[in-house]
C-alpha positions, 0 to 999 in steps of 0.5 A: 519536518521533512516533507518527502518522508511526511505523506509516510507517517500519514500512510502508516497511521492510516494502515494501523488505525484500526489494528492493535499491531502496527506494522513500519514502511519498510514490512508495508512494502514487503506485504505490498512487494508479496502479495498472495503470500499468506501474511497477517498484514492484508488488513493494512495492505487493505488500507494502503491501496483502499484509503490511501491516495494514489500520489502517495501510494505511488510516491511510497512505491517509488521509495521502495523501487517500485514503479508505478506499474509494478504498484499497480500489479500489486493492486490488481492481484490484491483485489483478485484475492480480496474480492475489493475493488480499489481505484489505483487498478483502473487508471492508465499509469 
């Protein structure tokens, strides 16, 4: 198993456990990369930054060139339009 890619398959079958439409690594990043934008993928983004851990989710962003704090602005704007509070906004990156 390739374990650089293997927190991925972990990160995706946490997003899409509970929907019936599942989305793959590279649309995950497009809704993270464009959050605010009006998409039918907040329940999965929700889970990225609320159930994933913040090694992974800095890991996944970094595949996707983004930096840490690039991620980091994506949580904060995430959790000013969801009203949810998410840990990866609070520690200093």
């Amino acid at each position: 198993m390739d374990t650089v890619r293997y927190p991925f398959y972990t990160i995706l079958s946490t997003v899409n456990a509970p929907y019936r439409e599942h989305i793959d690594a590279d649309l995950l990043a497009e809704c993270i990369r464009e959050i605010g934008e009006v998409n039918k993928f907040t329940g999965q983004v929700w889970g990225f930054f609320g159930e994933v851990p913040i090694p992974h989710q800095i890991a996944f962003a970094a595949h996707y060139s983004m930096s840490p704090k690039e991620l980091q602005a994506a949580a904060k704007r995430f959790s000013e339009l969801s009203g949810a509070y998410f840990k990866i906004c609070e520690i200093d990156l």
